[in-house]
C-alpha positions in Angstrom: 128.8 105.3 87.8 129.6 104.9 91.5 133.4 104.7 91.3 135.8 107.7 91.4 139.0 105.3 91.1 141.8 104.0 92.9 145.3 105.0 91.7 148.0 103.2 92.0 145.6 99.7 92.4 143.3 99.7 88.9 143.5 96.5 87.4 145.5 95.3 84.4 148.0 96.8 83.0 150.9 94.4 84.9 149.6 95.8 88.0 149.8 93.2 90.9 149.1 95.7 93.8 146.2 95.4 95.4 144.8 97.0 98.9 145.7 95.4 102.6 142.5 95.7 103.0 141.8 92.7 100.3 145.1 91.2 100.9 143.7 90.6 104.3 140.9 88.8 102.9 142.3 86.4 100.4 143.5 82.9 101.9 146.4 82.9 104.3 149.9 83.6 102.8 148.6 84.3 99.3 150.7 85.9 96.4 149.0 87.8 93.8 150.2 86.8 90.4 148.3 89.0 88.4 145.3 91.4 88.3 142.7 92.4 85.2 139.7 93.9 84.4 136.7 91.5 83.9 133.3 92.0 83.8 130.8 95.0 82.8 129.1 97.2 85.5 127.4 100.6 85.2 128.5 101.3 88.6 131.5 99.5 90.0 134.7 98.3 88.4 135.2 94.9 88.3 138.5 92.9 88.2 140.0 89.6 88.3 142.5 88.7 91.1 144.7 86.1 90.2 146.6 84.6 92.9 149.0 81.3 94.6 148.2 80.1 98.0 150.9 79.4 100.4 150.8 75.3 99.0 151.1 76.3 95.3 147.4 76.2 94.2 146.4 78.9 91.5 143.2 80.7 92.4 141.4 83.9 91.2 139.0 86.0 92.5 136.3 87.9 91.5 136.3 92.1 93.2 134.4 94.8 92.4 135.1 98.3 93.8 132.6 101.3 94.3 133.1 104.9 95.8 131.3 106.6 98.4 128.7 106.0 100.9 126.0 104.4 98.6 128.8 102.3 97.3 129.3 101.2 100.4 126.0 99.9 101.0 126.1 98.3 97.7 129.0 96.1 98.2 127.3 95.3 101.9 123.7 94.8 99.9 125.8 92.7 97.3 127.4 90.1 100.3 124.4 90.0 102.2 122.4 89.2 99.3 124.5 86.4 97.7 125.5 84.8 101.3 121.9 84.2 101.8 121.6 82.3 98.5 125.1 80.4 98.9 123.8 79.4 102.4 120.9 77.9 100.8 121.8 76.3 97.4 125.6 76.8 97.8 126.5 75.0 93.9 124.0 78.3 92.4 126.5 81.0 93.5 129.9 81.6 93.3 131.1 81.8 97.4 130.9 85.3 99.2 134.2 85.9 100.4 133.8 89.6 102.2 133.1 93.1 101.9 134.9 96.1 103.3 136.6 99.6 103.1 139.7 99.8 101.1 142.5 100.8 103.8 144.8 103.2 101.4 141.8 105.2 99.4 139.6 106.9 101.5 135.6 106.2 101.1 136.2 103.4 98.5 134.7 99.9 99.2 134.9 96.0 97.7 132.9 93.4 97.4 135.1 89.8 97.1 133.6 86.3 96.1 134.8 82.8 94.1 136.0 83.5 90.3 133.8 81.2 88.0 134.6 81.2 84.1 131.9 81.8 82.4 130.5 80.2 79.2 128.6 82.6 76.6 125.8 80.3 76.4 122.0 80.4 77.8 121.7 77.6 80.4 119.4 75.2 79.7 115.8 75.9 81.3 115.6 72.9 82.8 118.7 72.6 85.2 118.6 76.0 85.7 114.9 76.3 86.8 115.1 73.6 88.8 117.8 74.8 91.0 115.7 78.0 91.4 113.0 76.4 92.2 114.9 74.5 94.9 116.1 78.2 95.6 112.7 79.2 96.7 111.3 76.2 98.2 114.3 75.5 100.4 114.8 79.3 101.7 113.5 80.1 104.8 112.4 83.6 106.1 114.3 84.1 110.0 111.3 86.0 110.3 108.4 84.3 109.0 107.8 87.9 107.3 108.4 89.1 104.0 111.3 91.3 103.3 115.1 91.4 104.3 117.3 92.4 107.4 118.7 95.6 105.5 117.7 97.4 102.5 119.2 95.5 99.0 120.6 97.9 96.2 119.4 96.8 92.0 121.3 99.2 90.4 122.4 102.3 93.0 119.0 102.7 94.1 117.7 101.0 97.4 114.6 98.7 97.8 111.6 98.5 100.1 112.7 95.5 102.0 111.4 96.1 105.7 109.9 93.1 107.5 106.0 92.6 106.8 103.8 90.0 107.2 101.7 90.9 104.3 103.1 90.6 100.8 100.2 92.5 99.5 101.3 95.1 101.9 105.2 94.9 101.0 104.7 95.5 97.4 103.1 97.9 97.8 105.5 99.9 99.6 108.2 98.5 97.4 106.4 99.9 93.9 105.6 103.1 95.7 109.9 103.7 96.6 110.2 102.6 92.5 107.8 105.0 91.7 109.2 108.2 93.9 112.5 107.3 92.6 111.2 107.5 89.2 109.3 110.3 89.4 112.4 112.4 91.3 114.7 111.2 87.9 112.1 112.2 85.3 109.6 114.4 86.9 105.7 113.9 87.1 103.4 113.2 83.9 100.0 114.1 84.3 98.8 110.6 83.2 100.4 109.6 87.0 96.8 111.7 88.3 94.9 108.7 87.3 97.0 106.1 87.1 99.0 105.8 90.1 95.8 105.7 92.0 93.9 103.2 90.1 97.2 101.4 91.0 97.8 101.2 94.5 93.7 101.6 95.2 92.5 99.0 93.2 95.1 96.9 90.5 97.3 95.7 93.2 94.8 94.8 95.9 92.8 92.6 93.1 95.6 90.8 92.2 97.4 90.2 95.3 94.9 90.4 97.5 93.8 86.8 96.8 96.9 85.3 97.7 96.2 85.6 101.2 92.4 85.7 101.3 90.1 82.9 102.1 92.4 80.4 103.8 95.4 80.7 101.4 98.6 81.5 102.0 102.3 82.1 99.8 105.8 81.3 101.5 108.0 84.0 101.8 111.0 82.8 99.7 114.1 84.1 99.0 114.3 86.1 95.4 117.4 86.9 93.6 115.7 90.1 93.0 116.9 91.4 89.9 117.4 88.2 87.8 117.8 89.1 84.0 119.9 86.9 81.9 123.1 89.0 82.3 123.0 87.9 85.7 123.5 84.3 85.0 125.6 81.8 83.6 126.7 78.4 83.3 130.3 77.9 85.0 132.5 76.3 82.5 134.2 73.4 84.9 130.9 72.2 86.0 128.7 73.2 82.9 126.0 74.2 86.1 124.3 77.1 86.4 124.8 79.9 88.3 123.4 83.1 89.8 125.0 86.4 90.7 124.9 89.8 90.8 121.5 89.3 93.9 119.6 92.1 95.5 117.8 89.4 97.9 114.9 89.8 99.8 112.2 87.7 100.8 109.3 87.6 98.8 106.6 85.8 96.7 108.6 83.4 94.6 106.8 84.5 91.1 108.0 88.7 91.9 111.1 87.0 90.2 109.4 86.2 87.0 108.5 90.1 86.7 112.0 90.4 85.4 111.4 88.4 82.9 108.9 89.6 81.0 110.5 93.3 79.8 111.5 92.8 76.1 115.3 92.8 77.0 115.4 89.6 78.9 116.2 86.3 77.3 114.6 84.2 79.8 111.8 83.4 77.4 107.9 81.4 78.1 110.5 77.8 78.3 112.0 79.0 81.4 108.7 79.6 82.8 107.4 76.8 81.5 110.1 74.6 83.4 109.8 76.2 86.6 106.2 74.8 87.1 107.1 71.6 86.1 109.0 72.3 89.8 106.6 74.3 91.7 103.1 75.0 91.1 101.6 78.5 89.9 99.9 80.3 93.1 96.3 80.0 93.6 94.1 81.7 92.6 95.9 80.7 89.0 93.6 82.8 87.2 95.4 85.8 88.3 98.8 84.3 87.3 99.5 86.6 84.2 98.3 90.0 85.6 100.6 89.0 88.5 103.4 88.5 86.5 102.8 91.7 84.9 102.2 93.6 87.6 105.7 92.4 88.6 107.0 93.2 85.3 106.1 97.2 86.5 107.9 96.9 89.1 110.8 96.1 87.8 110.3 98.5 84.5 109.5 101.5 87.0 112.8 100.3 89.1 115.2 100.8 85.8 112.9 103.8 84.3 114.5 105.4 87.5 117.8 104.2 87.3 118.5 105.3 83.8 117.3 108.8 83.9 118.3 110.2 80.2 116.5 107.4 78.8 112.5 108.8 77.8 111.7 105.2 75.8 111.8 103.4 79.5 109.6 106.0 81.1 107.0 105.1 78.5 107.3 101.5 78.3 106.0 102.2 82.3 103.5 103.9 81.6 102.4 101.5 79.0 102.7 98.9 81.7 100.2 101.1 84.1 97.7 101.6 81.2 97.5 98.3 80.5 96.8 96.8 84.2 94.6 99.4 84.9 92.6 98.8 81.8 92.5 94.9 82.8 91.9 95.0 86.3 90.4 98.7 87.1 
C-alpha cells in the first residue's frame, strides 16, 4: 500500500478536519459536514467528503490520499487520466476536481473529483458500450501519435506511454516495461529463454503488424487503460454508466478489451458483442482474437507484477505466452 497515513485528518470516526490544502480546492466558502471512509484501494485511502456550499447546497466529494513520491505521480497520473476522458464524454466520468500535496503532512498527496453513488449492479452492455465506443471514436490524439503526455500509473507501477507513431512499436515497448517489472517481482523462469523471444520477434509483429500494413491504418483513441468491472458503475441518480479509476493513454481502441478477457472480469462476450454493434472490429478481422489475447498478456503480465506473493498469476502468464506462441510462432 502506498499510504503511510495522515493523523489527525483520517476519515470517519466524527472527524470533520481535513487539509488546507483540500479545503482550498473544494467550492468557495464551503463547510465540511462530515467525512468517511468509502471505497476499496490496495494503495490509497479513499474517503467521502461531505460538505455545504456558501448557498446551502449539500455536496460530497470523492478523495483519495497516497504517500510518497510514486504516490504522487499516481494522484497526478489519476487527474490527468480522467480529465482527458471528462473532456471528452464528460456524463462517463465523475468531474476531476484537482490533485496536490497535502500542506500539514509532509510527502502525502490527493487526488479530488465529483462523489457519484454507486449502484451494485452490472450496467447494461448496451448503454455502457455505446458510450465507450463514443469514448474512442470521439477522442482525439494532440499528437496524432500513440501514447500520453506523461507516464499513467495501473496499480503503483508506471506504463510505457511515450509518443509513437507506431502502435506496433508502442506495444511493444509497453509489454517489455510489464515484463521487466514482472520479472524484477518474481525473478526469471527459464521458460522466459524461449518465450519472450518468440514474443517480441515474431507473435506481436504478426498480429499487429497488419494493422498498419498495406494501406491500413487504426486511430489512436483514448483507452481507459485498466478497465475491469470494479472500475465501473452505474450512478444511482442517472441510472448511466460510468468510468473511473483511468490510467489513459492513447492507443488502439481494442488494447481495452485485453482486460477483459482474464477470468476475474465480468465484462463477458455481451459487452463485446455490443461494442461492435458501435464500431467495427479492425481489419485484418481475422486476427481479431489473437489480438485480443495478446492484449489479455499484457494486462496479466501488468498485475503478475504488481501482486508479487501471488505464484498462480505468474503462471496464468506464462500460460498466456505458450499459448500465442504456439498459435502464431
Amino acid at each position: 500500500m502506498n499510504y503511510q497515513g495522515a493523523d489527525g485528518l483520517e476519515f470517519g470516526g466524527g472527524n470533520t478536519k481535513v487539509d488546507p490544502a483540500v479545503t482550498a480546492a473544494l467550492p468557495s466558502g464551503s463547510t465540511v459536514l462530515s467525512t468517511e471512509g468509502h471505497g476499496v484501494s490496495f494503495w490509497a485511502n479513499t474517503g467521502r467528503i461531505n460538505a455545504e456550499l456558501e448557498d446551502g447546497t449539500r455536496l460530497s466529494f470523492f478523495i483519495k490520499v497516497l504517500s510518497g513520491e510514486t504516490g504522487k505521480k499516481m494522484v497526478e497520473s489519476e487527474y490527468e487520466s480522467m480529465r482527458a476522458i471528462y473532456d471528452v464524454l464528460p456524463n462517463f466520468a465523475p468531474k476531476p476536481i484537482a490533485h496536490g500535496a497535502y500542506e500539514t503532512i509532509p510527502d502525502t498527496h490527493f487526488f479530488l473529483c465529483e462523489f457519484r453513488e454507486i449502484l451494485d449492479d452490472m450496467p447494461d452492455p448496451h448503454k455502457f458500450t455505446m458510450s465507450l465506443a463514443e469514448l474512442h471514436q470521439k477522442s482525439e490524439s494532440p499528437t496524432g501519435k500513440f501514447g500520453f503526455h506523461m507516464p499513467t500509473y495501473s496499480g503503483n507501477l508506471p506504463q510505457w506511454t511515450e509518443w509513437d507513431e507506431s502502435w506496433e512499436s508502442l506495444f511493444t515497448k509497453n509489454l517489455r516495461m510489464a515484463l521487466d517489472f514482472e520479472i524484477k517481482a518474481k525473478g526469471y523462469d527459464r521458460e522466459f529463454d524461449t518465450l519472450v523471444p518468440a514474443i517480441f520477434n515474431k507473435v506481436i509483429p504478426r498480429l499487429l503488424g497488419p494493422l498498419e500494413r498495406d494501406g491500413r491504418s487504426i486511430k489512436p483513441s483514448l483507452v481507459h487503460g485498466d478497465l475491469w468491472y470494479a472500475n465501473s458503475g452505474i450512478d444511482m441518480d442517472t441510472d448511466s454508466p460510468f468510468i473511473f479509476d483511468a490510467c489513459c493513454f492513447y492507443a488502439h481502441n481494442e488494447y481495452e478489451f485485453g482486460q477483459w478477457r482474464p477470468i476475474c472480469n465480468r465484462f463477458g462476450a455481451e459487452y463485446i458483442r455490443a461494442y461492435h454493434d458501435y464500431v467495427k472490429i479492425s481489419a485484418p478481422e481475422e486476427d481479431y482474437d489473437g489480438r485480443l489475447d495478446l492484449y489479455k498478456l499484457r494486462f496479466n503480465t501488468h498485475v503478475s507484477a504488481l501482486f508479487s506473493q501471488n505464484p498462480t498469476l505468474r503462471e496464468q502468464m506464462l500460460g498466456d505466452m505458450r499459448d500465442l506462441v504456439q498459435r502464431y510462432a
